[in-house]
C-alpha positions in Angstrom: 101.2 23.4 71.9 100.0 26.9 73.1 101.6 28.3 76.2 101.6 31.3 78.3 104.1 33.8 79.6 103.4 34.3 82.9 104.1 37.9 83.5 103.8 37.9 87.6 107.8 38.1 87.1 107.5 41.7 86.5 107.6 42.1 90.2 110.5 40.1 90.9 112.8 41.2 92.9 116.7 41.0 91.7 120.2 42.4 93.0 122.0 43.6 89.5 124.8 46.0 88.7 124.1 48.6 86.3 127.7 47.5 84.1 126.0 44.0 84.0 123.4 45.7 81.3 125.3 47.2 79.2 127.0 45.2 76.4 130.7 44.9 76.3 130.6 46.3 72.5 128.3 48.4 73.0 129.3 51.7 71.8 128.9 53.9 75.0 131.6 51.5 76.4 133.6 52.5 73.4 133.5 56.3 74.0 134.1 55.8 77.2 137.1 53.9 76.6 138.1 56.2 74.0 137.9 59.5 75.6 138.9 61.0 78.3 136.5 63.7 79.1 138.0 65.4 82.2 140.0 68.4 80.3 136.5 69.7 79.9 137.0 70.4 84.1 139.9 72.9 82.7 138.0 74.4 80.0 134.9 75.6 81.5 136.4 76.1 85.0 136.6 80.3 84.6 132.9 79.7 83.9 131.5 79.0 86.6 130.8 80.7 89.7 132.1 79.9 93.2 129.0 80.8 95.1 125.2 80.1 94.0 123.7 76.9 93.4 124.8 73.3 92.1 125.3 73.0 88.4 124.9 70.0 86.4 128.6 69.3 85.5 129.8 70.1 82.5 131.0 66.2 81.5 127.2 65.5 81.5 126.4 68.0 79.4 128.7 67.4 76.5 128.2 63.3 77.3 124.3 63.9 76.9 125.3 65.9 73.6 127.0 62.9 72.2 124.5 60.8 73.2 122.6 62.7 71.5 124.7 63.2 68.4 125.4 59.7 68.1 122.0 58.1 68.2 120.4 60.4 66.4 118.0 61.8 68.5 116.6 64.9 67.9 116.0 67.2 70.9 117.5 67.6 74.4 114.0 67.1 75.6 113.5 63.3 74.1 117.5 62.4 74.3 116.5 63.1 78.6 113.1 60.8 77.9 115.4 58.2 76.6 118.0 58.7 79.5 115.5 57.7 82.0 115.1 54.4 80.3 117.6 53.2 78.9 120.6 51.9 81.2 123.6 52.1 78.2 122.8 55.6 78.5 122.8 56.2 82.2 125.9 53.8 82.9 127.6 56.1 80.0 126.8 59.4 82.4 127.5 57.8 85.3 124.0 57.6 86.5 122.5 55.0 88.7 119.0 53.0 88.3 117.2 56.0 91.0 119.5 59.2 90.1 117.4 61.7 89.0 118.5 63.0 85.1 119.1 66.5 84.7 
């Protein structure tokens, strides 16, 4: 018998948490779990300057270089393609579903 997805549902409406998408052995969860990434705070604080505009912090820099790194993609410029899709990624940085990616 032949039958028909019926892809209306695209529009559906649904109240989810961003950690509800990510797999619990997924291996973001891991690194997270693994390391502790705030000494980078310490490292790069000289660094930066106390007047001027925002930065992007320096966590989400070396986390998008892991990301990076670890899945084997192969510029910055794709590796941010892939962080607007792909919620493992943005729960890893920290990111909601409507944050804009550096």
């Amino acid at each position: 018998m032949l039958s028909k997805h019926n892809s209306i549902q695209r529009d559906q409406v649904e109240m989810i948490a961003l950690d509800q998408l990510v797999p619990e052995n997924h291996l973001v969860r891991k690194m997270e779990a693994a390391i502790d990434f705030s000494f980078i705070y310490d490292l790069v604080e000289e660094t930066y300057s106390a007047v001027g505009r925002p930065s992007i912090d320096p966590v989400i820099l070396i986390k998008l270089t892991f990301i990076q790194y670890t899945f084997g993609i192969r510029s910055m410029r794709q590796t941010i393609e892939e962080l607007k899709t792909n919620m493992a990624y943005r729960w890893f940085l920290g990111y909601g579903f409507y944050d804009r990616v550096p």
